[in-house]
Structure formats: C-alpha cells, structure tokens
GUDO-180145 format. One record per residue: residue number from 1; residue in three letters; x, y, z of N, C-alpha, C in turn. Coordinates in steps of 0.2 Angstrom, whole numbers, padded with zeros to 4 digits. Each point is the difference from the previous one (the first is absolute). Example, Ala and Ser with C-alpha at 12.3 -4.5 7.8 and 13.67 -1.06 7.14 Angstrom:
% GUDO-180145
1, ala, 0066, -0028, 0039, -0004, 0006, 0000, 0004, 0006, 0000 $
2, ser, -0002, 0005, -0004, 0004, 0006, 0001, -0004, 0005, 0003 $
This chain:
% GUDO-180145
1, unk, 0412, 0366, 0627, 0002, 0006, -0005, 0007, 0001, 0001 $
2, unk, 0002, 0001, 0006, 0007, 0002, 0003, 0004, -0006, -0004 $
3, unk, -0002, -0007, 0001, 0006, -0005, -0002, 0001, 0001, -0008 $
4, unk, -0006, 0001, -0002, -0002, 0000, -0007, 0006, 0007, -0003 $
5, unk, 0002, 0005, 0002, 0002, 0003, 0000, 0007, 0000, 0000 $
6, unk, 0002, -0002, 0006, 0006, -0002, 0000, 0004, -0005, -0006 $
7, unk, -0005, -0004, 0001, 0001, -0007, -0007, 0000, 0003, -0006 $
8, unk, -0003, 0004, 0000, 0003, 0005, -0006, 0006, 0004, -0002 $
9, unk, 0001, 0003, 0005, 0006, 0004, 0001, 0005, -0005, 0001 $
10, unk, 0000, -0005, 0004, 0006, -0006, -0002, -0001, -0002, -0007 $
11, unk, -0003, -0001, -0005, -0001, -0003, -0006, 0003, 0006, -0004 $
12, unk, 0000, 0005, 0000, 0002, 0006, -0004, 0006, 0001, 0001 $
13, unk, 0003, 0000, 0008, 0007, -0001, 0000, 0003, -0002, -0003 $
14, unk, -0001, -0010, 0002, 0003, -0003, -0004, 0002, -0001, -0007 $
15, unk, -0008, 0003, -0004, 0002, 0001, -0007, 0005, 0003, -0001 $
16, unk, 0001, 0006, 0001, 0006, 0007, 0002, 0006, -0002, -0002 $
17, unk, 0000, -0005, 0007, 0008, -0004, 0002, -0001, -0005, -0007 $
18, unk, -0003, -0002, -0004, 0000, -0004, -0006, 0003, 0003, -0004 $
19, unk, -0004, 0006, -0001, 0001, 0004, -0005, 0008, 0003, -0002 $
20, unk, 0000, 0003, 0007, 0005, 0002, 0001, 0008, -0006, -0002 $
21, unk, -0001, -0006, 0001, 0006, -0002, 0001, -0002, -0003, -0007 $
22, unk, -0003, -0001, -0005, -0002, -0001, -0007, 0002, 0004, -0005 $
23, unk, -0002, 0006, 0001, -0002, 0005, -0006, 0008, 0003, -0004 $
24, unk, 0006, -0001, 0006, 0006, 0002, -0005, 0004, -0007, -0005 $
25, unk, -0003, -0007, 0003, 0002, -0007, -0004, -0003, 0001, -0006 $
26, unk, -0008, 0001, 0000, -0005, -0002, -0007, 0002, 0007, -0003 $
27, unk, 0003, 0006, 0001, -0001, 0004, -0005, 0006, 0002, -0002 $
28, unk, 0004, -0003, 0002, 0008, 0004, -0002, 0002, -0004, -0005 $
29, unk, 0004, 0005, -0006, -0001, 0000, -0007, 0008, -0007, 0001 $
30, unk, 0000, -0006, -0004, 0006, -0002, 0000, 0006, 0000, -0001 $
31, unk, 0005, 0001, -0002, 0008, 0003, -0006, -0003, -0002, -0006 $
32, unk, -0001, -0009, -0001, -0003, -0004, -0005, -0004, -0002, -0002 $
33, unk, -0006, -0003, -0004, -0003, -0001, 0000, 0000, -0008, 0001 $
34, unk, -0003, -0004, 0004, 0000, -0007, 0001, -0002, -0006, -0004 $
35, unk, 0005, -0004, -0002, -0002, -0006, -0007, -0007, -0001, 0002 $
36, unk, -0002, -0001, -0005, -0007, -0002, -0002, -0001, -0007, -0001 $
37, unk, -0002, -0004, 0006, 0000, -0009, -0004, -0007, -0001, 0000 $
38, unk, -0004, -0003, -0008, -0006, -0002, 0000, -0003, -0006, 0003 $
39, unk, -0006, 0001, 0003, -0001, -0005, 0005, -0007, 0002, 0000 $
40, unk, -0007, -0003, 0001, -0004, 0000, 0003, 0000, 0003, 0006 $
41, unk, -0006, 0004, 0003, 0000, 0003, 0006, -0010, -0003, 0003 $
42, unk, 0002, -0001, 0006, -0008, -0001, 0002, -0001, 0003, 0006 $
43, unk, -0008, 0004, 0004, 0004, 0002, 0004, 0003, -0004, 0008 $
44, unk, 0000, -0005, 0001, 0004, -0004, 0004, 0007, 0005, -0002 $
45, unk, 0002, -0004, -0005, 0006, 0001, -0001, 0002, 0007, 0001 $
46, unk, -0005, 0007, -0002, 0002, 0007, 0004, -0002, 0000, 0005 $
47, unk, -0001, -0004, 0003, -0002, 0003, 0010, 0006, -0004, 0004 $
48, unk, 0004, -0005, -0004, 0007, -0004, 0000, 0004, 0005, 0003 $
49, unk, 0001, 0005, -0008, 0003, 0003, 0001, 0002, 0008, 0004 $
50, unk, -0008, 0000, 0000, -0002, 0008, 0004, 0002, -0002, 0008 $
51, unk, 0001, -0007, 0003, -0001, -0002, 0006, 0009, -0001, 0003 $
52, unk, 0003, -0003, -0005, 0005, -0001, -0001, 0006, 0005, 0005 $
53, unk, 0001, -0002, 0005, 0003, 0007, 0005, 0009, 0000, -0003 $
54, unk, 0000, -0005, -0003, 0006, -0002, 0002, 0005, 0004, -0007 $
55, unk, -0004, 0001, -0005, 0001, 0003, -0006, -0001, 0007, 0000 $
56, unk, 0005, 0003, -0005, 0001, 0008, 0002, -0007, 0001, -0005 $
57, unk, 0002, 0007, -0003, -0004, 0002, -0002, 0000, -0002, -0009 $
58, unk, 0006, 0000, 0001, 0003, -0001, -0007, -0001, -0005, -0002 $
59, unk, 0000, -0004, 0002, -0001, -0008, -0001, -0007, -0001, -0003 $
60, unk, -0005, 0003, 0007, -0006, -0001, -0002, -0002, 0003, -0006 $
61, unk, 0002, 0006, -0002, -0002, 0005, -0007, 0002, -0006, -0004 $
62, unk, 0006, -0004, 0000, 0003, -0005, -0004, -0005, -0006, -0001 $
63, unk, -0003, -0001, 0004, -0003, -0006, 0000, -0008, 0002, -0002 $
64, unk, -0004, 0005, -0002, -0005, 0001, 0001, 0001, 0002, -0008 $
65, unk, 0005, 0003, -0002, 0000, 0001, -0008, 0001, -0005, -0004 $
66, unk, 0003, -0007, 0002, -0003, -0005, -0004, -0004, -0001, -0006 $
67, unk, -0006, 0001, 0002, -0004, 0001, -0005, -0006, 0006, 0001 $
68, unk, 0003, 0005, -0004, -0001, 0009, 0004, -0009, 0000, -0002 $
69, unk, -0004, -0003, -0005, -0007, 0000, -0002, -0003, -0003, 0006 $
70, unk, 0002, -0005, 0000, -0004, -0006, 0004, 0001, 0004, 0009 $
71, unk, 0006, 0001, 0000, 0000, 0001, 0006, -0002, 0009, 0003 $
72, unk, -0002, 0002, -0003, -0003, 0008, 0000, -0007, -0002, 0002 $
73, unk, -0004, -0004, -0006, -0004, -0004, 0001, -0004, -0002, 0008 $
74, unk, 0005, -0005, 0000, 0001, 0000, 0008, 0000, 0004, 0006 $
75, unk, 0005, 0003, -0001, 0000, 0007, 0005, -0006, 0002, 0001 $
76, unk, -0003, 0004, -0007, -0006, 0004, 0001, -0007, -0007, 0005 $
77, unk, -0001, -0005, -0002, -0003, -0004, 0002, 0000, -0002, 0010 $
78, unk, 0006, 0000, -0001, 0003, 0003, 0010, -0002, 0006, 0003 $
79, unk, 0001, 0005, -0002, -0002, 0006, 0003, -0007, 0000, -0002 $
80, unk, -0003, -0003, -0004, -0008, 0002, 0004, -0003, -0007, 0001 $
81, unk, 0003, -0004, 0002, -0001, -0006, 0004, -0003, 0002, 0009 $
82, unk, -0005, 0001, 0002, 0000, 0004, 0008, 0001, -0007, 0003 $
83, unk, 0000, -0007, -0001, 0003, -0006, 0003, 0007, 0001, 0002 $
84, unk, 0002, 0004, -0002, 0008, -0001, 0001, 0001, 0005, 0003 $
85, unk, 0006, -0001, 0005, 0005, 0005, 0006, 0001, 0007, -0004 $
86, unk, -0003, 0005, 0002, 0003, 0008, 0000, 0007, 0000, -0004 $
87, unk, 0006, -0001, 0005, 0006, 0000, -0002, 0002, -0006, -0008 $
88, unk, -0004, -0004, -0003, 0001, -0002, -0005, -0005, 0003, -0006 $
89, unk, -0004, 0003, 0003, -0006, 0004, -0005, 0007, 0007, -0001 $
90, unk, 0000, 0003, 0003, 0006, 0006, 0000, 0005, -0002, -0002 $
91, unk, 0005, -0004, -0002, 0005, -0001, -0002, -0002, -0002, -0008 $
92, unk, -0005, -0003, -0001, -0001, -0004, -0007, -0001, 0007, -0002 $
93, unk, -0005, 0004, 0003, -0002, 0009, -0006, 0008, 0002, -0001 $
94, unk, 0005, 0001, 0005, 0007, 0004, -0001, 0006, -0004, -0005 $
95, unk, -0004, -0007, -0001, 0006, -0005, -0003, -0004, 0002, -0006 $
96, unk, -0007, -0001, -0002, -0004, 0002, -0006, 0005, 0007, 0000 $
97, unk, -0001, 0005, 0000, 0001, 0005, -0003, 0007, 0000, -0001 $
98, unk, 0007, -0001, 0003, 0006, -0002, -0003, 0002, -0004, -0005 $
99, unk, -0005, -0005, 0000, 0000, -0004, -0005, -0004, 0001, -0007 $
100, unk, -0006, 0004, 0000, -0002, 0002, -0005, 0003, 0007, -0004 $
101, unk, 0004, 0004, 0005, 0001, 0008, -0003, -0006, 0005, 0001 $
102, unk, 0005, 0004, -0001, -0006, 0006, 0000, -0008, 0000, -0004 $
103, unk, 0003, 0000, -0005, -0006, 0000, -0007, -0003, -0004, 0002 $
104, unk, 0001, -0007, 0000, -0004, -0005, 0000, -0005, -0002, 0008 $
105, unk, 0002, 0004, 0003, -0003, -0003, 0010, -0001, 0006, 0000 $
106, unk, -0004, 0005, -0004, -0004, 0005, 0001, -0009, -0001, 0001 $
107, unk, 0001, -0003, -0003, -0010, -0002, -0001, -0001, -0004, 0006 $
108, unk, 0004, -0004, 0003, 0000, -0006, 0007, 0001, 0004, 0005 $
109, unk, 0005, 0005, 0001, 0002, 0003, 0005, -0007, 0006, 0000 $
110, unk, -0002, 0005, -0005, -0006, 0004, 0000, -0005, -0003, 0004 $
111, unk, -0002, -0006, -0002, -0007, -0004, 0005, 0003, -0004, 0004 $
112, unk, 0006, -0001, 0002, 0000, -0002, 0008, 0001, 0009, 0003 $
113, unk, 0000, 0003, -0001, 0001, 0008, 0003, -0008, 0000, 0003 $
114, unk, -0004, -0004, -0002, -0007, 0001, 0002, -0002, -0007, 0003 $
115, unk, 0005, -0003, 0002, -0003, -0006, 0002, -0002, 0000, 0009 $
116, unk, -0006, -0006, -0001, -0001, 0004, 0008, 0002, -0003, 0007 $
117, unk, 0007, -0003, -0001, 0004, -0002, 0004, 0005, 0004, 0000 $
118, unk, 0001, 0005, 0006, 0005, 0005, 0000, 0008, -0002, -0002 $
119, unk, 0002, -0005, 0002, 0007, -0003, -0001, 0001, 0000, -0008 $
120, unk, -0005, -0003, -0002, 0000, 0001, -0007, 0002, 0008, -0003 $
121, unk, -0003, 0003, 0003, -0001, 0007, -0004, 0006, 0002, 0003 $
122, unk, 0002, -0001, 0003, 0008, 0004, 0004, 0005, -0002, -0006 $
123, unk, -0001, -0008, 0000, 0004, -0003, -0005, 0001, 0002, -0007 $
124, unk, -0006, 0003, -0002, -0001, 0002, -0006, 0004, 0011, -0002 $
125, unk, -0002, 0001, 0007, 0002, 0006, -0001, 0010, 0001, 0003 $
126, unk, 0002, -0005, 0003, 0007, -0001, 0000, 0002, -0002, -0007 $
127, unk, -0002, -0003, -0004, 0002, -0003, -0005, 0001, 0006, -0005 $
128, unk, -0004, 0003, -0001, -0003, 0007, -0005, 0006, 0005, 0001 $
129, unk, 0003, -0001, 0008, 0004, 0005, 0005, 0008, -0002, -0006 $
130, unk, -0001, -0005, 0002, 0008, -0005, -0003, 0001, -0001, -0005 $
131, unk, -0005, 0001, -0006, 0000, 0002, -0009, -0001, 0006, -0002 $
132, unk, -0003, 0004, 0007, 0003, 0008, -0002, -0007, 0002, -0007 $
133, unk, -0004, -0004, 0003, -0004, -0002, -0007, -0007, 0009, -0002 $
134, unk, 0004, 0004, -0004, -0005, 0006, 0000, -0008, 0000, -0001 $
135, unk, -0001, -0006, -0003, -0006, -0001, -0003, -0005, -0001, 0008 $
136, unk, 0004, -0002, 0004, -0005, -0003, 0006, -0001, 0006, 0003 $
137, unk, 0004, 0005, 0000, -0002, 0007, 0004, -0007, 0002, 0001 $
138, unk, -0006, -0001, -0003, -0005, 0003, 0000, -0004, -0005, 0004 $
139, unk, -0002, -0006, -0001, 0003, -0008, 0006, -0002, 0004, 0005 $
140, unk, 0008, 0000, 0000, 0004, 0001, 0008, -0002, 0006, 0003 $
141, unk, 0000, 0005, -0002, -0006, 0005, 0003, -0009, -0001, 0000 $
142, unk, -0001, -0003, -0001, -0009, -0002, 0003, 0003, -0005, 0005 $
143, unk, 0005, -0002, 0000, 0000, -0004, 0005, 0005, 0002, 0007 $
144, unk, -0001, 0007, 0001, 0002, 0003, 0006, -0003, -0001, 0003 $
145, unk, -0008, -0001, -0003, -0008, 0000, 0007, 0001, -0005, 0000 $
146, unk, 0002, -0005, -0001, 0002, -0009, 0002, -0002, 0000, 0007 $
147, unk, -0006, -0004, 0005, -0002, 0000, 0005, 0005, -0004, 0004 $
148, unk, 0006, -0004, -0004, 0005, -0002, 0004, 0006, 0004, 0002 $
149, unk, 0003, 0003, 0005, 0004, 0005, 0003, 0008, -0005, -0004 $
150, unk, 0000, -0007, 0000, 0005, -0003, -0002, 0001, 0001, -0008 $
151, unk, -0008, -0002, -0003, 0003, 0003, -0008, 0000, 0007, 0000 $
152, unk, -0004, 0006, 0004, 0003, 0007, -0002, 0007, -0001, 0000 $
153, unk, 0004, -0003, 0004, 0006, 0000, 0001, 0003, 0001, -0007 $
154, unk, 0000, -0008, -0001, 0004, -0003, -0005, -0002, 0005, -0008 $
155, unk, -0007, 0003, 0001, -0001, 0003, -0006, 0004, 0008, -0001 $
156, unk, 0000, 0001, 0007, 0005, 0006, 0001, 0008, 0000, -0002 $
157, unk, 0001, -0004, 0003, 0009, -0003, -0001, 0001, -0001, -0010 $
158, unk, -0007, -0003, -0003, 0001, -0002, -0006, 0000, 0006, -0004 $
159, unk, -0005, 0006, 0002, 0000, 0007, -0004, 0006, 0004, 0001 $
160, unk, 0005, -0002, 0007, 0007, 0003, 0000, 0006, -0004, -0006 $
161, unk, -0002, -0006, 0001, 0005, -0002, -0003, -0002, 0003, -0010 $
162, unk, -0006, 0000, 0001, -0001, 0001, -0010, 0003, 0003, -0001 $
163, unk, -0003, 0007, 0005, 0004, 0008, 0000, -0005, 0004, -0004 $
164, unk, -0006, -0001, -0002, -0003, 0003, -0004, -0001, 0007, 0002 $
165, unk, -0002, 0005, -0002, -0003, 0006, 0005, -0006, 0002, -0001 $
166, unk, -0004, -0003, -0003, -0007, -0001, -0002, -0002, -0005, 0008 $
167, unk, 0004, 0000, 0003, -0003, -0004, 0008, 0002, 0004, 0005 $
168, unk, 0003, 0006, -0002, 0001, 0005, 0005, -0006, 0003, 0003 $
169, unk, -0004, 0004, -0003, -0006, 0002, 0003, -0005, -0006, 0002 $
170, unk, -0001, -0007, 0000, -0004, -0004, 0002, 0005, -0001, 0008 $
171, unk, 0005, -0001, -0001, 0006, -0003, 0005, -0004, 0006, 0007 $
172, unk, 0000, 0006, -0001, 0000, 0006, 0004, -0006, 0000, 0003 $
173, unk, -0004, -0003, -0003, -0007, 0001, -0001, -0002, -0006, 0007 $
174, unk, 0005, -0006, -0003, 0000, -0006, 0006, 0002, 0002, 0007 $
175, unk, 0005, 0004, 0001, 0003, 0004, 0006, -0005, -0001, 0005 $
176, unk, -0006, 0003, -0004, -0004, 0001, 0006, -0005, -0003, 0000 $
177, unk, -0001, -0003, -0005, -0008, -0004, 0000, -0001, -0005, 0009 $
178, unk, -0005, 0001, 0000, -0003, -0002, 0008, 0002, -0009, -0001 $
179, unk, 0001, -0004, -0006, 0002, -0005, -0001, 0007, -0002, 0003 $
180, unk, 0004, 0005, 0001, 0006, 0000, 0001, 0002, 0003, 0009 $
181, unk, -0005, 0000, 0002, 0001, 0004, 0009, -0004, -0007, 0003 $
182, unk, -0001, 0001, 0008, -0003, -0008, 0003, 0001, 0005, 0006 $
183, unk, -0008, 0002, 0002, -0003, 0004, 0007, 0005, 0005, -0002 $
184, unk, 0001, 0004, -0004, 0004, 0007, -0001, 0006, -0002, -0001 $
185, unk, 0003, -0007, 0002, 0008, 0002, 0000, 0002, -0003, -0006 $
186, unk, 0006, 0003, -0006, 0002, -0004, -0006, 0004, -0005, 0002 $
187, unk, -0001, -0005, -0007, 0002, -0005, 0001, 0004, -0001, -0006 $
188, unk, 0005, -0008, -0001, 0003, 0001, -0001, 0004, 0003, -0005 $
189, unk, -0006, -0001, -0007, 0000, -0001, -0008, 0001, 0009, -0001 $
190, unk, -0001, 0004, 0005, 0001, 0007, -0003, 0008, 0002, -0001 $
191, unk, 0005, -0003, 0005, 0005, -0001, 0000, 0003, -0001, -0006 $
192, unk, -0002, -0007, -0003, 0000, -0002, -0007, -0001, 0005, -0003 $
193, unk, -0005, 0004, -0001, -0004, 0004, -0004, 0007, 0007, -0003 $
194, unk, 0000, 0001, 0005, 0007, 0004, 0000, 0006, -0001, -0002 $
195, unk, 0000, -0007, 0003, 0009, -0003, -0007, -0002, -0002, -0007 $
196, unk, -0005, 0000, -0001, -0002, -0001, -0007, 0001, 0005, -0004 $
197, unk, -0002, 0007, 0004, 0000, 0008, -0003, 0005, 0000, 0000 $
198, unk, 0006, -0001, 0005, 0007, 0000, -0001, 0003, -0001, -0007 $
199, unk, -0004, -0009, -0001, 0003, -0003, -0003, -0001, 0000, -0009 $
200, unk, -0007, 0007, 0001, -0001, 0003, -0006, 0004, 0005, 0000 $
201, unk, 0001, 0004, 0005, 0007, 0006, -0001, -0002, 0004, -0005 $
202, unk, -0008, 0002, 0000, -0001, 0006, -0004, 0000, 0008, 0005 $
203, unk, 0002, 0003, -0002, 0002, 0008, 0004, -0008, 0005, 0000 $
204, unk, -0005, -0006, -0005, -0007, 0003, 0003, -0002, -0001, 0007 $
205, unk, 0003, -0007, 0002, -0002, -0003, 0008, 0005, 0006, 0005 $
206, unk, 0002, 0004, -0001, 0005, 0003, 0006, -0005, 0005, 0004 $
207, unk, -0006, 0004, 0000, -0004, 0002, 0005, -0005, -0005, 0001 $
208, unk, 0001, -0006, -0001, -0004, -0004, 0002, 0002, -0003, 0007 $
209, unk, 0007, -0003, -0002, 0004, -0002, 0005, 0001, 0006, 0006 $
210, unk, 0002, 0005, -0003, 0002, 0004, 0008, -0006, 0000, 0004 $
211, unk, -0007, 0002, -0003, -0005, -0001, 0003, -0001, -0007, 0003 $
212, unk, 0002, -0006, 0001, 0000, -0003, 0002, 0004, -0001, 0007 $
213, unk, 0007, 0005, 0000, 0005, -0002, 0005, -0007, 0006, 0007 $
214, unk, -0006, 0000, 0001, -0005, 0001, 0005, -0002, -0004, 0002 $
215, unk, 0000, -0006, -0005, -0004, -0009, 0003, 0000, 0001, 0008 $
216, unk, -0004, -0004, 0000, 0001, -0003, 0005, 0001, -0007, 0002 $
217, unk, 0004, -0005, -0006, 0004, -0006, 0000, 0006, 0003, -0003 $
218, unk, 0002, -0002, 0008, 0011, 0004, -0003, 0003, -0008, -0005 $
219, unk, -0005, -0003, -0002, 0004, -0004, -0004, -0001, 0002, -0009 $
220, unk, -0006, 0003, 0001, -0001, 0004, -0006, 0003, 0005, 0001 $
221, unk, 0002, 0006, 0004, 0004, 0005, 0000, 0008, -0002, -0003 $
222, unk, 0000, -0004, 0004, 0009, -0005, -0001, -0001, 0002, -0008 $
223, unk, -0003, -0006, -0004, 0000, -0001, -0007, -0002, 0005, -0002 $
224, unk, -0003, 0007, 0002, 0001, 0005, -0007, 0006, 0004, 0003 $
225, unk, 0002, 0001, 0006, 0007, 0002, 0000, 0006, -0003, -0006 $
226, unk, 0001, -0007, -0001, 0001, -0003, -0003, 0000, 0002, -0010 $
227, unk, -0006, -0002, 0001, -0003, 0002, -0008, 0003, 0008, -0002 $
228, unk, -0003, 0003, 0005, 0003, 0008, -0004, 0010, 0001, 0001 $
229, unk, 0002, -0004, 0003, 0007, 0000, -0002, 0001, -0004, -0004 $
230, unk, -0003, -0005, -0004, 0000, -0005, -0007, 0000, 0006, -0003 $
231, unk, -0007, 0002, 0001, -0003, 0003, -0009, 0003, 0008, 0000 $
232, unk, 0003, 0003, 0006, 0004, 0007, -0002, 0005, -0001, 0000 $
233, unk, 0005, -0005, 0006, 0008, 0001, -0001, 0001, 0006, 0004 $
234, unk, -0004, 0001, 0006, 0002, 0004, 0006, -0001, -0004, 0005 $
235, unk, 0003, -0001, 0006, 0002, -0004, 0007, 0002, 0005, 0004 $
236, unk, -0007, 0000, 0005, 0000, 0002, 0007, 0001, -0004, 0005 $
237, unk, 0002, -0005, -0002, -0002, -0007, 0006, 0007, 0001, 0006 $
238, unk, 0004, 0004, -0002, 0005, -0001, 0006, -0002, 0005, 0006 $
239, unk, -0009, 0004, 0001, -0001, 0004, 0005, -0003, -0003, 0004 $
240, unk, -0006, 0000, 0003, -0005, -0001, 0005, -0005, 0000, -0005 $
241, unk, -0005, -0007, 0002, -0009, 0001, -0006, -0001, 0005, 0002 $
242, unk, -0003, 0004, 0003, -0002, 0008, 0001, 0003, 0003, -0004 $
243, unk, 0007, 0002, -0001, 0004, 0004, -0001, 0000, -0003, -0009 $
244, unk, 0000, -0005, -0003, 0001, -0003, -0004, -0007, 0001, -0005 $
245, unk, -0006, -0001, 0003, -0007, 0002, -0001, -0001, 0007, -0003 $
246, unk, 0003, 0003, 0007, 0003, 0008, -0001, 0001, 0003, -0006 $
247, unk, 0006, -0003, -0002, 0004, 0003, -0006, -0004, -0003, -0007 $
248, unk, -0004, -0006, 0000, -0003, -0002, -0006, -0003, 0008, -0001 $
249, unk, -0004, 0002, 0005, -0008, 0002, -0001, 0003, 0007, -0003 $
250, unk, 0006, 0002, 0002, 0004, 0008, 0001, 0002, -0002, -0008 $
251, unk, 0004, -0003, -0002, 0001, -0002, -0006, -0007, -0001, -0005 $
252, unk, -0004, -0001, 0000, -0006, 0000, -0002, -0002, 0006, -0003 $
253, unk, 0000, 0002, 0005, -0003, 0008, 0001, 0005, 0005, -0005 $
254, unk, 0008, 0000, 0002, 0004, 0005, -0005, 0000, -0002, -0006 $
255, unk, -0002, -0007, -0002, 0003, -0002, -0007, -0005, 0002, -0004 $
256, unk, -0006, -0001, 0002, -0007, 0003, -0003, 0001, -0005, -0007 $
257, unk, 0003, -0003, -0003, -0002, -0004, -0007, -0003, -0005, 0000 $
258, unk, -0003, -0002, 0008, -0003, -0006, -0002, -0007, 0001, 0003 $
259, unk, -0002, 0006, 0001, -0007, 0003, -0001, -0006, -0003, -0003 $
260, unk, 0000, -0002, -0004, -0003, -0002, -0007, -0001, -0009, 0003 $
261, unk, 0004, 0000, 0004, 0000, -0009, -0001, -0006, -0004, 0006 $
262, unk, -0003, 0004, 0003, -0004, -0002, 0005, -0006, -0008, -0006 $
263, unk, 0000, -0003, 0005, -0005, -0005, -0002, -0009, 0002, 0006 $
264, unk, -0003, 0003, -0005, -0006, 0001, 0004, -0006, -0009, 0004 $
265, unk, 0002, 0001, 0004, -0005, -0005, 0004, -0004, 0001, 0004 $
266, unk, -0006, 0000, 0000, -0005, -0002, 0007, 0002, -0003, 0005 $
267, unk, 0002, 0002, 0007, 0004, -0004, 0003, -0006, -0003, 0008 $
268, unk, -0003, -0006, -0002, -0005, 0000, 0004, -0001, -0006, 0001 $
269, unk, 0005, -0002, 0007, 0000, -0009, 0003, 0000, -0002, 0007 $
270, unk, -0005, 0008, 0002, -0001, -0002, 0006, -0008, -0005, 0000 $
C-alpha cells in the first residue's frame, strides 16, 4: 500500500512538472495567425508532431492546422485513446481547443470536464480557464467536488481567470469543504481558491477574505492579505502579519460599508 502510494505521488508530480512546463507554449495567443497548408492529417502524423521536442510551439500549431477538419478530428480521437501516454492525451485536448476556438471546443471540452481520467478533466478545465469561456462557469462549479485535488485545482485557477461572480459564493463554499483539508490540515487548492477571488476583485469577497487572515495556513492568509490590497487599493504590507492583520480587521470595523458583504457558509471540515 505504502509503495502504491508513493507511485502515486511520483506519478502526480510529474504530471505537475508536465504541466507546468506546457501550459504557457499550448495556450499563449500568437502576434499572427500561421499559414495554413492543406495536407491530409492521420493520427501518426499528430503524435509526429505532438512528440516533436525539437519544434516550438508555433510550428507545431503551424503544422497541425494544415488540414484544421481532419486534424481536430484527430486530436479528439487521441485524448480519448487510454492506449496512448497521458502527456499526449493532454496535449491533443489543449491543441483541440486552440485550434478549434471557443464556440466550436465547447461541447468536446464540457464531456471531457466529465471524463474519468483526471488529466483529461484538468486539461479540459485549463482550456475553459484560457478562452475565458462564460458558458462553462456552471461546469466548472459542479466541478469543485471533483474527487481529484489536481482537477479542483485547475477548476479553481479556470473560475479566476473567467472572473465570473456567480462563482463567488461556490469559490467560499470550497474554502472549507472537508474535500479540501487532509487529517485537518489544508491543502494546497484553498490557496488557489483565494487568488481566484482575488482575481474576480469583487468588494463582496472583502469580509470574506479578512475572515480568512485567522487560517490557519499562512499561505492562504498571505493571499488574502494580497487580495484585499487588489480589490481595495490599501497596503499594509510595510508592518509585521500581526500588525498588518491588525489594521485589516480595525479597518473593517470603522468603515462599516462592507457590512452587507458577508458570504454565509457552514464551516464544517473537521
């Protein structure tokens, strides 16, 4: 059981480190858009190029739009191929949705969000994150209870990026869910959970956040330190956390206008 474990946790990591060192080449928007040469596509020929270390990103987007029908085709055929390598199932979803557009990689990206290999569903919910796509908001909150702690992630970082505020009250709701703690102590997605609110910068999340700098993970305290100097345009950060904490809460208290802004939660994750 212990090895079994381990091999897990090596297996996760390294996705991470894939991911990680992936997700700014497949998703960053070009100056140009790249010539277009028609050519048949099979998928040899996309796993060519999905392999191909040697070729930037740009190349490849160049080469795989050759024949954009066929080879979308393709793609969706590769990500739900379980014979083939994780990292090429995951690349072909993020090259599908750049290549298809918003509109059209909505219906492929909504049923891989369900698909039952988690790397897929990451993939799909990073994808949503990077088209900024409204329509998946509702998705992407059912799928905070995602059993995998790596798609909560990615589904969290994708509701920051929409920026919707109709994922405000689920986002707070996640804070504490018991899915999000491991033997009491949180982990890492609540973090997340927080720059996401940040990154919606609505002034309803401001007694949320102060309530939060009590955590007891100073990496979430950190980030709504953070967040309440986004979303109000005051900066304590030049005193001591105590002293800085201090001031949020005494500002709280004089300004009395954000009264109103509490998000009510059941807070029960022991």
């Amino acid at each position: 059981m212990m090895i079994n474990i381990k091999m897990k946790k090596r297996f996760i990591f390294s996705f991470l480190l894939f991911v990680f060192a992936c997700t700014n080449d497949l998703l960053a928007a070009p100056n140009k858009r790249p010539e277009v040469i028609k050519t048949k596509t099979s998928k040899i020929d996309v796993l060519k190029v999905l392999n191909n270390s040697s070729d930037s990103y740009f190349i490849k987007l160049n080469k795989l739009r050759k024949n954009k029908q066929t080879t979308l085709a393709t793609l969706v055929s590769i990500y739900n191929d379980e014979s083939i390598s994780f990292q090429n199932r995951w690349m072909s979803l993020m090259y599908y949705a750049r290549i298809a557009g918003k509109k059209r990689s909505f219906n492929q990206l909504n049923k891989a969000l369900y698909d039952r290999q988690w790397f897929i569903r990451s993939a799909s919910a990073k994808a949503f994150g990077y088209m900024k796509h409204e329509k998946a908001v509702p998705t992407l909150i059912n799928a905070l209870d995602d059993k995998s702690l790596v798609v909560r992630t990615s589904v969290v970082d994708a509701l920051g990026q929409i920026g919707s505020k109709t994922a405000i009250k689920p986002l707070i709701k996640a804070l504490y869910s018991s899915n999000n703690f491991y033997k009491g102590k949180s982990l890492w997605v609540r973090e997340h959970i927080v720059k996401a609110l940040m990154d919606i910068g609505d002034p309803l999340t401001i007694n949320s956040l102060i309530s939060l700098l009590d955590d007891t993970d100073p990496k979430v305290v950190q980030m709504s330190l953070k967040a309440l100097t986004k979303i109000t345009g005051r900066n304590y950060s030049g005193t001591l956390l105590a002293k800085n904490i201090e001031s949020w809460k005494t500002w709280q208290k004089d300004s009395g206008k954000f009264e109103k802004s509490n998000v009510s939660i059941s807070i029960n994750h022991k």
